[in-house]
BAFIMAR-61478 format. One record per atom (N, C-alpha, C): residue number from 1; residue in three letters; chain; atom name; x, y, z. Coordinates in Angstrom, 1 decimal, m for minus. Layout:
<recs>
+-----+---------+--------+-------+--------+--------+--------+
| num | residuo | cadena | atomo |     c1 |     c2 |     c3 |
+-----+---------+--------+-------+--------+--------+--------+
| NUM |     ALA |      A |    CA |      X |      Y |      Z |
...
+-----+---------+--------+-------+--------+--------+--------+
</recs>
This chain:
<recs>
+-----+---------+--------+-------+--------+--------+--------+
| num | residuo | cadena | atomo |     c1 |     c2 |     c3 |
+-----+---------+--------+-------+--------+--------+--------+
|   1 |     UNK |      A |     N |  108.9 |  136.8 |   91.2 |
|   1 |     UNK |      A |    CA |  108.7 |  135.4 |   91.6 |
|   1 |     UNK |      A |     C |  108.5 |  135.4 |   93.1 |
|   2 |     UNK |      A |     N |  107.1 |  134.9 |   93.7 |
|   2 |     UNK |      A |    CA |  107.2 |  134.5 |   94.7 |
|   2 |     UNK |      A |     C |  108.4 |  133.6 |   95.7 |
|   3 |     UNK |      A |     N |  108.6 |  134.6 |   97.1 |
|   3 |     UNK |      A |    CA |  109.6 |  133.8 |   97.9 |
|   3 |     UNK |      A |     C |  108.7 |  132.8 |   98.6 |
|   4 |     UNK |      A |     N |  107.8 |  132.2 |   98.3 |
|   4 |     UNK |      A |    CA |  107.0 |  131.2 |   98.8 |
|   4 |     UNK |      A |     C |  106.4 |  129.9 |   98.2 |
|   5 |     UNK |      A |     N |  105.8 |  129.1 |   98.9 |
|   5 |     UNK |      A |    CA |  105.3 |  128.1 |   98.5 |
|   5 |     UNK |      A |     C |  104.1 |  127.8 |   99.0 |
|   6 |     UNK |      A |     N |  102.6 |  127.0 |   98.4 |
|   6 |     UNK |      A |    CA |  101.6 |  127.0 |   99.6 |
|   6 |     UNK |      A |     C |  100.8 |  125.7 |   98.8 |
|   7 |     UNK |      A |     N |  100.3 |  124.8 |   99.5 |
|   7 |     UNK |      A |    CA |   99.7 |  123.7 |   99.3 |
|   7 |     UNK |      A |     C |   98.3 |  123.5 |  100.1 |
|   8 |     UNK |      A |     N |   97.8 |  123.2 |   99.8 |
|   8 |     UNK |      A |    CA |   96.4 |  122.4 |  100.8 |
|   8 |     UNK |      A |     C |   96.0 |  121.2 |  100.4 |
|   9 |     UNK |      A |     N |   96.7 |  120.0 |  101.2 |
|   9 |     UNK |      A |    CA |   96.5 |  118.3 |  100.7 |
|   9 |     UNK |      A |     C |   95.2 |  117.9 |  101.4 |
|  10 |     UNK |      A |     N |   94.4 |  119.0 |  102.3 |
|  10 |     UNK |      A |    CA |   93.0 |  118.5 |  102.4 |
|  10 |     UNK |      A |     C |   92.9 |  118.2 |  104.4 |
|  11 |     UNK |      A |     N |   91.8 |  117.5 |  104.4 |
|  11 |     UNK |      A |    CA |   92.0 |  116.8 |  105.7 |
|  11 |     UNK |      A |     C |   92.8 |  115.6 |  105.5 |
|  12 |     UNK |      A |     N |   92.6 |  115.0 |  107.1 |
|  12 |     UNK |      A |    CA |   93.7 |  114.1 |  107.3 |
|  12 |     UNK |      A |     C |   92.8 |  112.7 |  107.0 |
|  13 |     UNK |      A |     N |   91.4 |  113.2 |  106.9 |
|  13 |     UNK |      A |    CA |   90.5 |  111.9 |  106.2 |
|  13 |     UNK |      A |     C |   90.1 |  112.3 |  104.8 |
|  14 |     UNK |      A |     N |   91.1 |  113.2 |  103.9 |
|  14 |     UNK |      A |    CA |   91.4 |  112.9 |  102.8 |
|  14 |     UNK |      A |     C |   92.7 |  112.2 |  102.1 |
|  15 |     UNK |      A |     N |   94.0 |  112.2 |  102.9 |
|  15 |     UNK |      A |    CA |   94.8 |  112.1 |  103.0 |
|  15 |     UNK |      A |     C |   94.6 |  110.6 |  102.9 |
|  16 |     UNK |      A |     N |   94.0 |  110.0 |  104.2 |
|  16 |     UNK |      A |    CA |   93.7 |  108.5 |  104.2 |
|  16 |     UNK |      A |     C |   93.0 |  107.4 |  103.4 |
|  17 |     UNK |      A |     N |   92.3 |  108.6 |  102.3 |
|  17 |     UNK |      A |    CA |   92.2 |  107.9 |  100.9 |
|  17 |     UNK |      A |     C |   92.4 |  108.0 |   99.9 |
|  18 |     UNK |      A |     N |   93.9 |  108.0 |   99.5 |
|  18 |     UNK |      A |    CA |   94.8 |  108.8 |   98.7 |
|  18 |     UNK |      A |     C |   95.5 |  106.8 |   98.7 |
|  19 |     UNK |      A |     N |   96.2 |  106.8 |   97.4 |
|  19 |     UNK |      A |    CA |   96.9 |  105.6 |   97.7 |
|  19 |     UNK |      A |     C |   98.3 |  105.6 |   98.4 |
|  20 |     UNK |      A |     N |   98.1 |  104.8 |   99.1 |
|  20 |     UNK |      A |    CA |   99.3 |  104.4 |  100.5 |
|  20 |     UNK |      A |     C |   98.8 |  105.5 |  101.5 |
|  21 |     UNK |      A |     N |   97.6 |  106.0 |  101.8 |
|  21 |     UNK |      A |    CA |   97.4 |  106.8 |  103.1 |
|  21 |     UNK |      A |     C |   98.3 |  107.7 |  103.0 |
|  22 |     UNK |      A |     N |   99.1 |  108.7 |  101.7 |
|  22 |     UNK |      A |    CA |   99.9 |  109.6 |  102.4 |
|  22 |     UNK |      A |     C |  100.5 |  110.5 |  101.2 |
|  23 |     UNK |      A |     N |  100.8 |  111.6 |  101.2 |
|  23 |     UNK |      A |    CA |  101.0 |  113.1 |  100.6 |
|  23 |     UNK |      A |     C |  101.9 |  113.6 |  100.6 |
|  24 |     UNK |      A |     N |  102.6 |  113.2 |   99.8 |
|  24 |     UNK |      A |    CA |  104.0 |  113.6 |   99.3 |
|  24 |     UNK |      A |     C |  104.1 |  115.4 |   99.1 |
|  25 |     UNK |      A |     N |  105.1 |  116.2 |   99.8 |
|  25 |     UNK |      A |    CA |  104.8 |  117.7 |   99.5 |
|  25 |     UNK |      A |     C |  106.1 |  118.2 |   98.6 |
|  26 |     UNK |      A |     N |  106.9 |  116.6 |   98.2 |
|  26 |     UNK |      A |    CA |  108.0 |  117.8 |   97.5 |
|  26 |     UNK |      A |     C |  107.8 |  118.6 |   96.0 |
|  27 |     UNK |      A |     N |  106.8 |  118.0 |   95.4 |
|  27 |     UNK |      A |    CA |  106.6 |  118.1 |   94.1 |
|  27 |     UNK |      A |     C |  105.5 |  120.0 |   94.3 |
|  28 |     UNK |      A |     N |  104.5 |  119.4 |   95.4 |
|  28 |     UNK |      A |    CA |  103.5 |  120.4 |   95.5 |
|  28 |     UNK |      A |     C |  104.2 |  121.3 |   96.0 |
|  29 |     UNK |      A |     N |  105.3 |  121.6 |   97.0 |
|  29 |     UNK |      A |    CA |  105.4 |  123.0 |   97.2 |
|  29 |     UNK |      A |     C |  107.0 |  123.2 |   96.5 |
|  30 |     UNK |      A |     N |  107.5 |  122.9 |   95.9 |
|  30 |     UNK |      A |    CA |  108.9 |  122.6 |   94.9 |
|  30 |     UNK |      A |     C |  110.1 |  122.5 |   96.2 |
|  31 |     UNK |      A |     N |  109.8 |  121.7 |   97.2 |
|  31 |     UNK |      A |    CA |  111.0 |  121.6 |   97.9 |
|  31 |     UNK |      A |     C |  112.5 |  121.2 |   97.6 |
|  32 |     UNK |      A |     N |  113.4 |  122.1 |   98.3 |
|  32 |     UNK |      A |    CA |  115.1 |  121.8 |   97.6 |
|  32 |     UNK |      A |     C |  116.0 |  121.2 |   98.7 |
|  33 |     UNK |      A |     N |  115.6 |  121.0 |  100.1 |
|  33 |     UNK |      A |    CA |  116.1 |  120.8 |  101.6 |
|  33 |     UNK |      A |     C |  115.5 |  119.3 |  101.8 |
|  34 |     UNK |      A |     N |  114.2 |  119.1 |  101.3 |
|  34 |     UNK |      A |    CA |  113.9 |  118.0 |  102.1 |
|  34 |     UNK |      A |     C |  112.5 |  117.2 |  101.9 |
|  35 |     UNK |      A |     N |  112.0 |  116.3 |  101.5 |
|  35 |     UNK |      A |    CA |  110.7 |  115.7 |  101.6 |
|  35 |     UNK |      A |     C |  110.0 |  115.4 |  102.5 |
|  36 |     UNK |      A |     N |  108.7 |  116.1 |  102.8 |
|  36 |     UNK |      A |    CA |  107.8 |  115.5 |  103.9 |
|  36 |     UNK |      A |     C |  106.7 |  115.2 |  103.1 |
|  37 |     UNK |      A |     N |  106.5 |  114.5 |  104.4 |
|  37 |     UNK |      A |    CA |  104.9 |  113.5 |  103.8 |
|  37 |     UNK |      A |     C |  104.3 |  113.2 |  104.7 |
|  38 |     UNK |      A |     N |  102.6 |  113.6 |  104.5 |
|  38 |     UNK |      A |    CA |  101.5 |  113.3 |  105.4 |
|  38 |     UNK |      A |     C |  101.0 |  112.3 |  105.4 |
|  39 |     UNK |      A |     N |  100.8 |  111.3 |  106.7 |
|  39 |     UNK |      A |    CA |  100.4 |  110.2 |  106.1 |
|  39 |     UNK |      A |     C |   99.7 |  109.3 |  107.0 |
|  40 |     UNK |      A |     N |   98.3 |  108.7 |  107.0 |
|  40 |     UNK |      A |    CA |   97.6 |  107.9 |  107.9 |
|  40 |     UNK |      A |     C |   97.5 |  106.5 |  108.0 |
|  41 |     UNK |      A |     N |   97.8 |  105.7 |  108.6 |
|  41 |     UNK |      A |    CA |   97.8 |  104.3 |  108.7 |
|  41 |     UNK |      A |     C |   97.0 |  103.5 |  109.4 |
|  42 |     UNK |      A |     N |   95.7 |  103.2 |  108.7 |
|  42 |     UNK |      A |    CA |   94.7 |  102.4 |  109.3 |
|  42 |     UNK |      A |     C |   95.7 |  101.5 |  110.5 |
|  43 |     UNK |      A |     N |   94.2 |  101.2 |  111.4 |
|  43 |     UNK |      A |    CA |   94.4 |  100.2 |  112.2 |
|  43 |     UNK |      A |     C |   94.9 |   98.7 |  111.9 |
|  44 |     UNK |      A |     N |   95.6 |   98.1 |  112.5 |
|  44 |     UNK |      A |    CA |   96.3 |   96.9 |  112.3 |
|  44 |     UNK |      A |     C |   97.1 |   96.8 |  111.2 |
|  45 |     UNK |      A |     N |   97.0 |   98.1 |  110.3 |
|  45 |     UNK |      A |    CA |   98.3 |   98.1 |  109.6 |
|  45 |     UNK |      A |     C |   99.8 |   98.3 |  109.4 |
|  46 |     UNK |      A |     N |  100.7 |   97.5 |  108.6 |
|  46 |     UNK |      A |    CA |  101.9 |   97.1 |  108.7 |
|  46 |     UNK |      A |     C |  102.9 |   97.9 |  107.7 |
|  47 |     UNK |      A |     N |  104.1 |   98.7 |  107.3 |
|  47 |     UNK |      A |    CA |  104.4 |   99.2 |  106.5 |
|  47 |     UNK |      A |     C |  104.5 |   97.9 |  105.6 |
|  48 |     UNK |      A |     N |  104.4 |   98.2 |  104.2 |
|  48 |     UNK |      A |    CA |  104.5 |   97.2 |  103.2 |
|  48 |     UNK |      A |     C |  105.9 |   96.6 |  103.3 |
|  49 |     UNK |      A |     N |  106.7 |   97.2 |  103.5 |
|  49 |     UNK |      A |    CA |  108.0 |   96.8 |  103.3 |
|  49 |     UNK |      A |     C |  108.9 |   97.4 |  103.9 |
|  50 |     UNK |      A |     N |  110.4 |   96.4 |  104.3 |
|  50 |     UNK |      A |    CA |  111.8 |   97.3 |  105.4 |
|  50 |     UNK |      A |     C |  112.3 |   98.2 |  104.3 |
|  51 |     UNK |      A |     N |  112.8 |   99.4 |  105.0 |
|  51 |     UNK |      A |    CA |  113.8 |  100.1 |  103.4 |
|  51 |     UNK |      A |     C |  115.0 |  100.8 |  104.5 |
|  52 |     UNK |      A |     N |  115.6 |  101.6 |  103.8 |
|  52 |     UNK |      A |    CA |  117.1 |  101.8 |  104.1 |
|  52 |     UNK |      A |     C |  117.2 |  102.7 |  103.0 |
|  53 |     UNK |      A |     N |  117.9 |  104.1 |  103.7 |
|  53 |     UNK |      A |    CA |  118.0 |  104.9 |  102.8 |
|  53 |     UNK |      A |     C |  119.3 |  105.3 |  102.7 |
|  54 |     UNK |      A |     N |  120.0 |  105.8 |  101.3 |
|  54 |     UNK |      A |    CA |  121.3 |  106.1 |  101.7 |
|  54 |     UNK |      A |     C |  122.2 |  106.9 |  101.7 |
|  55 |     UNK |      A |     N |  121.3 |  108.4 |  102.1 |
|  55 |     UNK |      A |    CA |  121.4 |  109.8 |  101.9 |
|  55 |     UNK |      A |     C |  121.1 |  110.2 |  102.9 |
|  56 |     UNK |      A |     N |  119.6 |  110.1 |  102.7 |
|  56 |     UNK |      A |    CA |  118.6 |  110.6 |  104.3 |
|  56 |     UNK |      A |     C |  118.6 |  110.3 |  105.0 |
|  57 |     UNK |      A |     N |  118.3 |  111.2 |  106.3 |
|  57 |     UNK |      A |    CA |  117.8 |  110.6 |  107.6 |
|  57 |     UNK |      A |     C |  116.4 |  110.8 |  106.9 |
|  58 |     UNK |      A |     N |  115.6 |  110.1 |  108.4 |
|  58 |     UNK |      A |    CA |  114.3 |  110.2 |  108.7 |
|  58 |     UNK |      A |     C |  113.8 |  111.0 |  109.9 |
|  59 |     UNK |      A |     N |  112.9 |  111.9 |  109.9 |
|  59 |     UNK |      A |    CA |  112.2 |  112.2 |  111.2 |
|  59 |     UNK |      A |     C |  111.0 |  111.9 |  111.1 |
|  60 |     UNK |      A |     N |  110.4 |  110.8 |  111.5 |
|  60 |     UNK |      A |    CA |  108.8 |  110.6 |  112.2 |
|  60 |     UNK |      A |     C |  108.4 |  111.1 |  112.9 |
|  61 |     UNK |      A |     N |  107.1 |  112.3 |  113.0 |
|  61 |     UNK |      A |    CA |  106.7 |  112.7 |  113.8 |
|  61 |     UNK |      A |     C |  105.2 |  112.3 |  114.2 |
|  62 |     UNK |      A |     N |  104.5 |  111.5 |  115.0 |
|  62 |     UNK |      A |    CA |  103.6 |  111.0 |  114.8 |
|  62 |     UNK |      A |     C |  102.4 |  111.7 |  116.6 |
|  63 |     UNK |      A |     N |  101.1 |  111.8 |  115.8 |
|  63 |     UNK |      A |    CA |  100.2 |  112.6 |  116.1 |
|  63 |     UNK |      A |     C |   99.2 |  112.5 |  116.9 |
|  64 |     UNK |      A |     N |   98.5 |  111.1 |  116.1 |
|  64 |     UNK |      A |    CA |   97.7 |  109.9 |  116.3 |
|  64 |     UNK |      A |     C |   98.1 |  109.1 |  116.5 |
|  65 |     UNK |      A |     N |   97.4 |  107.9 |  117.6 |
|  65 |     UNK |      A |    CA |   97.7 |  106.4 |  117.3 |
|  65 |     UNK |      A |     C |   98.6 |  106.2 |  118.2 |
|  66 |     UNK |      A |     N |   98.7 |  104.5 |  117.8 |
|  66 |     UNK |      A |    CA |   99.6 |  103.8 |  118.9 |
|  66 |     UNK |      A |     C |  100.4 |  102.5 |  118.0 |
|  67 |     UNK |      A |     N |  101.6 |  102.4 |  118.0 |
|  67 |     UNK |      A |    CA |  102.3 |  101.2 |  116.9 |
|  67 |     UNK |      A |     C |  103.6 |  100.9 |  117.9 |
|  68 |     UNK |      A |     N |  104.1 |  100.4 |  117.0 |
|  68 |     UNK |      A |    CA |  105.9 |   99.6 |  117.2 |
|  68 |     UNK |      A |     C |  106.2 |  100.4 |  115.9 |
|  69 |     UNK |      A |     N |  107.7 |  100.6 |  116.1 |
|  69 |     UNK |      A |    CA |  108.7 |  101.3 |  114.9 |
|  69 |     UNK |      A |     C |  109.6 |  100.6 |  115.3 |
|  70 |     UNK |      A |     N |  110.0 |   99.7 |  114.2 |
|  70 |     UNK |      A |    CA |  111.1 |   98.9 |  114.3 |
|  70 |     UNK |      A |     C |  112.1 |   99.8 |  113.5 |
|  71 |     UNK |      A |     N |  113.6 |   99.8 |  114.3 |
|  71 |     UNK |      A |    CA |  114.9 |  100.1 |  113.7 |
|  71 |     UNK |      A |     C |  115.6 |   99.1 |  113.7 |
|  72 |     UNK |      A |     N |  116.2 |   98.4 |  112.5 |
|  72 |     UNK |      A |    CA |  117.4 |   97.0 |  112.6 |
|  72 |     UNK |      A |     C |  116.4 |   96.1 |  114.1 |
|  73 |     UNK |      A |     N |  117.3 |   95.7 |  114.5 |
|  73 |     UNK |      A |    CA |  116.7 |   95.3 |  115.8 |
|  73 |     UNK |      A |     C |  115.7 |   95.3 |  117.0 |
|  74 |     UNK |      A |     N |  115.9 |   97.0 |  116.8 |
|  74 |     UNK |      A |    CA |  115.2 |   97.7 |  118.0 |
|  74 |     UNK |      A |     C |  113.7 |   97.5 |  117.5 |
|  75 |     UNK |      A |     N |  112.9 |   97.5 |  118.7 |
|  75 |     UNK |      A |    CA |  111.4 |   98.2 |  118.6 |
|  75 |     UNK |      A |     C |  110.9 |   99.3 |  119.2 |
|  76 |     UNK |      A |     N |  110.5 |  100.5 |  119.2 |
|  76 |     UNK |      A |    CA |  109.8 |  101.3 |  119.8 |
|  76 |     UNK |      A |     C |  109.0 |  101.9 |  119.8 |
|  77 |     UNK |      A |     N |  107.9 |  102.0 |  121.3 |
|  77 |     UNK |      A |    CA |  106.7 |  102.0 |  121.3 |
|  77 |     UNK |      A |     C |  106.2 |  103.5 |  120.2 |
|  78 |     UNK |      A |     N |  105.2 |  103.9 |  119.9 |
|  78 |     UNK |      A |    CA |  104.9 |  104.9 |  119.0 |
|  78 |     UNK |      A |     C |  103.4 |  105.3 |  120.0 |
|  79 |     UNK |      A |     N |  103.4 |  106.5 |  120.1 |
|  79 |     UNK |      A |    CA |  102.0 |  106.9 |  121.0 |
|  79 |     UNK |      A |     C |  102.2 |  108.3 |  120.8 |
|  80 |     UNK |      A |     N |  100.8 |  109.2 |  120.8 |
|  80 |     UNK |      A |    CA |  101.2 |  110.5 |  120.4 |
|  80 |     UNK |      A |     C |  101.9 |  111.2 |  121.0 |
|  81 |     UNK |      A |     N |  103.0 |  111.9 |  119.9 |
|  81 |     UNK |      A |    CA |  103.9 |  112.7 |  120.7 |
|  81 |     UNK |      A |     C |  105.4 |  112.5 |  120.4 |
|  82 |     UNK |      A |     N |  105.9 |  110.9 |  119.9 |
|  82 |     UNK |      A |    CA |  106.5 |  110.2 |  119.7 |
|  82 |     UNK |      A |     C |  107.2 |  110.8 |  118.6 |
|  83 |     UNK |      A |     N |  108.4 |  110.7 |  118.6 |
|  83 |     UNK |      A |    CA |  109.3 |  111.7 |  117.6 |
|  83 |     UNK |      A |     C |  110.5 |  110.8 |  117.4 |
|  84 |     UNK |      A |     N |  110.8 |  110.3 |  116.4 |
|  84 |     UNK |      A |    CA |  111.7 |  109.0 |  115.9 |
|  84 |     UNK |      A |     C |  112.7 |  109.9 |  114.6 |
|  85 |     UNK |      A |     N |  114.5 |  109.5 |  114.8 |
|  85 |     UNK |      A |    CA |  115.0 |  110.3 |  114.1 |
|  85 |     UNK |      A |     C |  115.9 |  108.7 |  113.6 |
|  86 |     UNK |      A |     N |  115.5 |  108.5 |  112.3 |
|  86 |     UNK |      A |    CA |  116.3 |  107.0 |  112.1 |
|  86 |     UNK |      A |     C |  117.6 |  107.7 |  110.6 |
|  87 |     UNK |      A |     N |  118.9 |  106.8 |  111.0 |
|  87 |     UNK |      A |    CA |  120.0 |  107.2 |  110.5 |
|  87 |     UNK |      A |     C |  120.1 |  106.2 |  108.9 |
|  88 |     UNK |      A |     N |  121.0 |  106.9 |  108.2 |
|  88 |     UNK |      A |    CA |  121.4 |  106.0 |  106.6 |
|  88 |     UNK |      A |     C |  121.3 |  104.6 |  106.9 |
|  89 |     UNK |      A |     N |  121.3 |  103.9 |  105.8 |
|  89 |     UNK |      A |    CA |  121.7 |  102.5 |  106.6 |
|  89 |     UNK |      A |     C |  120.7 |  101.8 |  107.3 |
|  90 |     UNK |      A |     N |  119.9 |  102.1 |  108.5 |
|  90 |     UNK |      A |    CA |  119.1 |  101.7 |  109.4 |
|  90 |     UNK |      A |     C |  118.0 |  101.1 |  108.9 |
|  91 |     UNK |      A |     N |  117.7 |   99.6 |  108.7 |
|  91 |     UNK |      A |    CA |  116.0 |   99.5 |  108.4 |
|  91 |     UNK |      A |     C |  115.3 |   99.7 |  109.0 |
|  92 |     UNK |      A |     N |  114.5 |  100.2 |  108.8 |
|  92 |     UNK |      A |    CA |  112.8 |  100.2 |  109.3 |
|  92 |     UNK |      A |     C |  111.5 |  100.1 |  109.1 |
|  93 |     UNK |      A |     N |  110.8 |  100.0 |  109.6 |
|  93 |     UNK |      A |    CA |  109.4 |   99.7 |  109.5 |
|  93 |     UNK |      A |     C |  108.6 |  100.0 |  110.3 |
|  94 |     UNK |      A |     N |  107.5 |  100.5 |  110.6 |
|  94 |     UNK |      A |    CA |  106.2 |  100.4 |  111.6 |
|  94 |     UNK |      A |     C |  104.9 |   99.8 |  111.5 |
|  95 |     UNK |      A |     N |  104.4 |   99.5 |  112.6 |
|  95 |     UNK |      A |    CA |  103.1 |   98.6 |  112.1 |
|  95 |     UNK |      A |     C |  102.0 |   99.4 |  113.8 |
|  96 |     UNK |      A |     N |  100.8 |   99.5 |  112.8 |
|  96 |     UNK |      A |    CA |   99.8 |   99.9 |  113.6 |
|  96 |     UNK |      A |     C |   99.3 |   99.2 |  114.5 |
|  97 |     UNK |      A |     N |   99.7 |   99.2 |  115.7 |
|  97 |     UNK |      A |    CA |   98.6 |   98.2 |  116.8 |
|  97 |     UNK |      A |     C |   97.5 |   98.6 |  117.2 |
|  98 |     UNK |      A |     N |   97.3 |   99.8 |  117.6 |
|  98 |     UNK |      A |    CA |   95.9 |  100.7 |  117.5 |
|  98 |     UNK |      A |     C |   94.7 |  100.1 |  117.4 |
|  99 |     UNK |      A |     N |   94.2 |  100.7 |  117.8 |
|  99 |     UNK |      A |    CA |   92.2 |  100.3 |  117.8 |
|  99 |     UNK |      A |     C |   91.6 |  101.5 |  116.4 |
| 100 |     UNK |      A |     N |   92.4 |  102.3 |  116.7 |
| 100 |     UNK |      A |    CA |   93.0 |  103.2 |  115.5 |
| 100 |     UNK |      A |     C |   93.9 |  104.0 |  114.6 |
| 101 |     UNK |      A |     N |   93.2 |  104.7 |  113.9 |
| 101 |     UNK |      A |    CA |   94.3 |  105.3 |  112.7 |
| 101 |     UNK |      A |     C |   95.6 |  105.7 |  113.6 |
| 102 |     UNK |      A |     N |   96.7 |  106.3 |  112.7 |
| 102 |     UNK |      A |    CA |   97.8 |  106.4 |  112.9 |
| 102 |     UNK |      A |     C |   98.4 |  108.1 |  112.2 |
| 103 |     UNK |      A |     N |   98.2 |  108.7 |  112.6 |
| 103 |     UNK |      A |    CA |   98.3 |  110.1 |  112.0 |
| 103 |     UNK |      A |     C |  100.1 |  110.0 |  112.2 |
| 104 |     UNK |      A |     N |  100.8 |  110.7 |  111.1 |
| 104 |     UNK |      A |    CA |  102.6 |  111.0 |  111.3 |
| 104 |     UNK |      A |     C |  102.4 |  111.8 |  110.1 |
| 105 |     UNK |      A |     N |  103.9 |  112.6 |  110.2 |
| 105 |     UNK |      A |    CA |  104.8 |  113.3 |  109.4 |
| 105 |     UNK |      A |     C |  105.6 |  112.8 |  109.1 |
| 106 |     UNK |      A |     N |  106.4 |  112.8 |  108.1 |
| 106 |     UNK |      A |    CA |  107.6 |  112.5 |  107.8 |
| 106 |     UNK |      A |     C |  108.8 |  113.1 |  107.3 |
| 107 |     UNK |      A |     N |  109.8 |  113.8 |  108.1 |
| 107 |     UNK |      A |    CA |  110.7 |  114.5 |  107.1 |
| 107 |     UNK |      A |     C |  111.8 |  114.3 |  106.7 |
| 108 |     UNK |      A |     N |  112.4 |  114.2 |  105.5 |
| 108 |     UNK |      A |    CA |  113.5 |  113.2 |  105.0 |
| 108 |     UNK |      A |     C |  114.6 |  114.4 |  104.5 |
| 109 |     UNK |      A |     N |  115.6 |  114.7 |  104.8 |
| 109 |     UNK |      A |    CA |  116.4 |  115.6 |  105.0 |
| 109 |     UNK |      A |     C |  118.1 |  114.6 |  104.4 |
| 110 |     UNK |      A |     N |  118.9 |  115.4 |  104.0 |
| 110 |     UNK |      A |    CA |  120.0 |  114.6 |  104.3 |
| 110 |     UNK |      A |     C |  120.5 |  114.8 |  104.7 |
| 111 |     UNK |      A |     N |  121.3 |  113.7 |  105.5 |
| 111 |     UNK |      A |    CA |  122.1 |  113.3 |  106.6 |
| 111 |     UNK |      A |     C |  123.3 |  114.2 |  107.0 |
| 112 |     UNK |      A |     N |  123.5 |  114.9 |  107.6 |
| 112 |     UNK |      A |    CA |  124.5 |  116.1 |  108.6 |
| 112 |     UNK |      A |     C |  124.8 |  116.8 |  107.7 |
| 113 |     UNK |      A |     N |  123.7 |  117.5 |  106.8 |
| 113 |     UNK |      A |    CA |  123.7 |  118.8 |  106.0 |
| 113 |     UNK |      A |     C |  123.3 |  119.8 |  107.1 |
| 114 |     UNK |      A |     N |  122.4 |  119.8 |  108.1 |
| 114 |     UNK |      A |    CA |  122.3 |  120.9 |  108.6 |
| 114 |     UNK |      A |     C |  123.6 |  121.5 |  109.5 |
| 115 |     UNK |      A |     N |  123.7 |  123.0 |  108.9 |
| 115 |     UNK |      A |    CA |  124.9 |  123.6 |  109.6 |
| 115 |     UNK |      A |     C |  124.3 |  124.7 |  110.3 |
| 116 |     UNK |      A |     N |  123.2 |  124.9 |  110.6 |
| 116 |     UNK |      A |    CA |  123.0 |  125.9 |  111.2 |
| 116 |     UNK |      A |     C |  120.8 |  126.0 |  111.4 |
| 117 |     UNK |      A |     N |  121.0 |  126.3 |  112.5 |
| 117 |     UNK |      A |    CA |  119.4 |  126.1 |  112.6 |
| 117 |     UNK |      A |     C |  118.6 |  127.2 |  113.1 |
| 118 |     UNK |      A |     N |  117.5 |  127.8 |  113.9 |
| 118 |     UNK |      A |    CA |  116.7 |  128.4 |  114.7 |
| 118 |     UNK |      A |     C |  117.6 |  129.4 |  114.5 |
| 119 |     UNK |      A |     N |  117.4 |  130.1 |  115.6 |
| 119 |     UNK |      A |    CA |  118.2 |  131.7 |  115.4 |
| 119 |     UNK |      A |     C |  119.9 |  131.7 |  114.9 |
| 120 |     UNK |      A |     N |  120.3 |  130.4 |  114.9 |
| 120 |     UNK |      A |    CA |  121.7 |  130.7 |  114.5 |
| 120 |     UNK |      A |     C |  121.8 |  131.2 |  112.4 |
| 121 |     UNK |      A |     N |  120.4 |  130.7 |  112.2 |
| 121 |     UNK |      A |    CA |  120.1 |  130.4 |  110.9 |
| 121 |     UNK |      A |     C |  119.1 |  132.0 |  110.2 |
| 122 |     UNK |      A |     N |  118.6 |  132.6 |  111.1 |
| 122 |     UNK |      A |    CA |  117.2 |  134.2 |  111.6 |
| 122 |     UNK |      A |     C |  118.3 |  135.0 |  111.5 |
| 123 |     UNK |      A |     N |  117.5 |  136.2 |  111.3 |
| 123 |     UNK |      A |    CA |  117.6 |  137.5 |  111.7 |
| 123 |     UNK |      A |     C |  116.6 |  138.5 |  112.2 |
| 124 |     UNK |      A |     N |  116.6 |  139.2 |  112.7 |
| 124 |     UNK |      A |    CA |  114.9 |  140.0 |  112.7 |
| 124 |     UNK |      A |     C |  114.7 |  140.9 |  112.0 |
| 125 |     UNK |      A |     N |  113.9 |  141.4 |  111.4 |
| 125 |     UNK |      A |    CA |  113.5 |  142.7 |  110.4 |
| 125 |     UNK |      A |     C |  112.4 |  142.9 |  110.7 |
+-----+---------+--------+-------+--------+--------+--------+
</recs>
């Protein structure tokens, strides 16, 4: 049995015509740690809906574009580069202000499982 996994969900203007702009990888590469998802958000678009999760965190990592990421209260700006880590519990939402698309990752992990990371986690061979 292969110790691997391998997908190819396309370009990122395949991705954008997929329903909801976005590509779920836990199914395609059999993930056990965590869900990501690729995912593009036309211009002047709004997340459909606030959610709250009650396991995961979130990491947004975003590429393209320019928005607001609302947390509960907070707003923050989104511009490439922009790296959002949102906690259990937390609503959120983002909405595209852009003249354009909105390129992001998403990695949904649960919440203070990680015990060990980078080299604490390596060895070399």
């Amino acid at each position: 049995m292969a110790k691997y996994s391998s997908t190819n969900f396309g370009t990122m203007a395949d991705v954008a015509k997929t329903e909801y702009g976005k590509v779920f990888l836990h199914d395609a590469l059999g993930l056990t740690s965590a869900e990501i998802s690729v995912s593009v958000m036309p211009a002047g678009a709004k997340s459909p809906f606030n959610h709250i999760h009650k396991q995961n965190e979130e990491i947004y990592i975003f590429l393209t574009g320019n928005g607001k990421f609302m947390v509960d209260d907070d707003k923050i700006e989104i511009k490439p580069g922009t790296a959002i880590r949102v906690a259990t519990g937390a609503k959120r939402a983002m909405e595209n202000t852009g003249a354009t698309e909105m390129q992001y990752i998403c990695v949904q992990a649960k919440e203070n499982s990680l015990t060990q990371f980078a080299f604490a986690d390596a060895e070399v061979c």
